[in-house]
C-alpha positions in Angstrom: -26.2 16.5 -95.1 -23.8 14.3 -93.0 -26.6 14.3 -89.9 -29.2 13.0 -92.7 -27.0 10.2 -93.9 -26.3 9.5 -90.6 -29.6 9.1 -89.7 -30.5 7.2 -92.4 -28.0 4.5 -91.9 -29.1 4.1 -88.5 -32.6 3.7 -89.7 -31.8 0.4 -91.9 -29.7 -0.6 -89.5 -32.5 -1.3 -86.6 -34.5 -5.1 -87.1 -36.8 -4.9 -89.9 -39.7 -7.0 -87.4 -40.4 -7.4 -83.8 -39.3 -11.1 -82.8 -41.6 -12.8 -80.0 -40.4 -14.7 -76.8 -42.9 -16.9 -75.3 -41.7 -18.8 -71.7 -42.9 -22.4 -71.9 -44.2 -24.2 -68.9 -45.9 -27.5 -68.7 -49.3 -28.1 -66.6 -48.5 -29.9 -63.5 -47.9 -33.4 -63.8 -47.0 -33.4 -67.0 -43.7 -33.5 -69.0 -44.9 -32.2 -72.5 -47.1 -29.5 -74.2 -48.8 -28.9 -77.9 -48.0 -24.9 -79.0 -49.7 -23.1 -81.4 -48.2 -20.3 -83.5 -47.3 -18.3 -87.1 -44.9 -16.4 -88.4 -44.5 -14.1 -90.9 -41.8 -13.9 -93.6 -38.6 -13.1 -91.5 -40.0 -13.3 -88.5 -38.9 -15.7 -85.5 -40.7 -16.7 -82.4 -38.6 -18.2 -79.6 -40.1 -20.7 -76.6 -38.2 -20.5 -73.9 -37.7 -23.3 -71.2 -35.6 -24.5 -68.3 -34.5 -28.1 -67.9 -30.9 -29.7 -66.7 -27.8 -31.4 -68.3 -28.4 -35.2 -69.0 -32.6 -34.5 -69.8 -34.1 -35.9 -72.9 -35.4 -32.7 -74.7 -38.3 -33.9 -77.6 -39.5 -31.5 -80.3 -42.0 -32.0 -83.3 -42.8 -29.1 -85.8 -45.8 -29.8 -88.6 -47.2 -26.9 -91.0 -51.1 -26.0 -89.9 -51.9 -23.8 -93.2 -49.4 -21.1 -95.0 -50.1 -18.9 -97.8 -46.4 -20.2 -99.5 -44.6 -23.0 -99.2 -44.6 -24.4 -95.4 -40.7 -24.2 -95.2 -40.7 -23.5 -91.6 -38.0 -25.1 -89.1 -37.1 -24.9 -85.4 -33.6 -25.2 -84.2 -32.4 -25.8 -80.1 -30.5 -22.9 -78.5 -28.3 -23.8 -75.5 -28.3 -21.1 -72.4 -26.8 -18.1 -72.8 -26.4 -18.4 -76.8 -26.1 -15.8 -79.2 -27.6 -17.8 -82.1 -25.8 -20.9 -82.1 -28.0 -23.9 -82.1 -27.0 -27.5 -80.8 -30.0 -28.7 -83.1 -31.0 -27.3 -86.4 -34.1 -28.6 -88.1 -33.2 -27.3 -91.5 -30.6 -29.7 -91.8 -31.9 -32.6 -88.9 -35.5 -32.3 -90.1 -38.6 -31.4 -88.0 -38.7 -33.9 -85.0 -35.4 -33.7 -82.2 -34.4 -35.6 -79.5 -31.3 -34.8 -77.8 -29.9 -35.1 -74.4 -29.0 -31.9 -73.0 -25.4 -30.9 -72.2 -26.1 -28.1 -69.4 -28.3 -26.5 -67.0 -30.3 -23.5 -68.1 -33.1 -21.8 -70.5 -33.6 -23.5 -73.7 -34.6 -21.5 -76.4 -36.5 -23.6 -79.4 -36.5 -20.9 -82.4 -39.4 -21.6 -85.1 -38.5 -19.8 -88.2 -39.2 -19.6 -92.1 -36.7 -20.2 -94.7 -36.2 -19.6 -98.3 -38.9 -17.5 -100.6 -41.5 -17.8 -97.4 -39.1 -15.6 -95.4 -38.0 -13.3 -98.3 -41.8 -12.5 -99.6 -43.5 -12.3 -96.4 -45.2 -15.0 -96.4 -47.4 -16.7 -93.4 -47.2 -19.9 -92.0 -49.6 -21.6 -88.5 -47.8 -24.3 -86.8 -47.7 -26.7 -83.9 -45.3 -27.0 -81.9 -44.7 -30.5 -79.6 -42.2 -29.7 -76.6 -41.2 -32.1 -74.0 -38.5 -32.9 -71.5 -37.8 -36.3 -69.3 
């Protein structure tokens, strides 16, 4: 009986969804690029890219079609984070710019919020990245 409690508890313990990690890189010659993506209820998806301290990072986020509400939000990871974001859009809203503190991979985490996340729901967006 203990092995199948056991067992059990380390089934609801593993993440409910795979998360995706897509590296961002820009075409050459340019310092921006347009991303296209959804997500589902508690889903993430994380865009990964390099730049240096004292660069001018720009993000926009806008809805393109969701079977709820559209509350989907993005928030700035510094390297080597283990969730803690120097920019939250929940809070800052959908559009960032902010001048980054250190070297490293950026990670730019679109997610849903609220009754989106907790009911599944699905949500397109566009993503707007760039770095000067």
């Amino acid at each position: 009986m203990r092995h199948i409690l056991l067992s059990a508890l380390v089934l609801f313990a593993l993440p409910a969804t795979a998360q995706t990690t897509i590296p961002v890189q820009f075409e050459r010659g340019t310092d921006s690029a347009t991303l296209s993506g959804s997500i589902i209820g508690d889903e993430y998806t994380d865009y990964v890219l390099g730049a240096r301290a004292g660069q001018q990072m720009n993000v926009g986020l806008s809805v393109e079609g969701t079977n709820g509400s559209g509350t989907v939000y993005f928030n700035i990871l510094p390297p080597g984070s283990d969730g803690y974001a120097i920019y939250n859009g929940s809070i800052d809203g959908n559009d960032a710019f902010i001048e980054l503190p250190e070297n490293g991979d950026y990670t730019i985490r679109v997610y849903h919020m609220g009754n989106d996340r907790d009911t599944g729901k699905t949500s397109g967006f566009r993503l707007g990245v760039g770095i000067k």
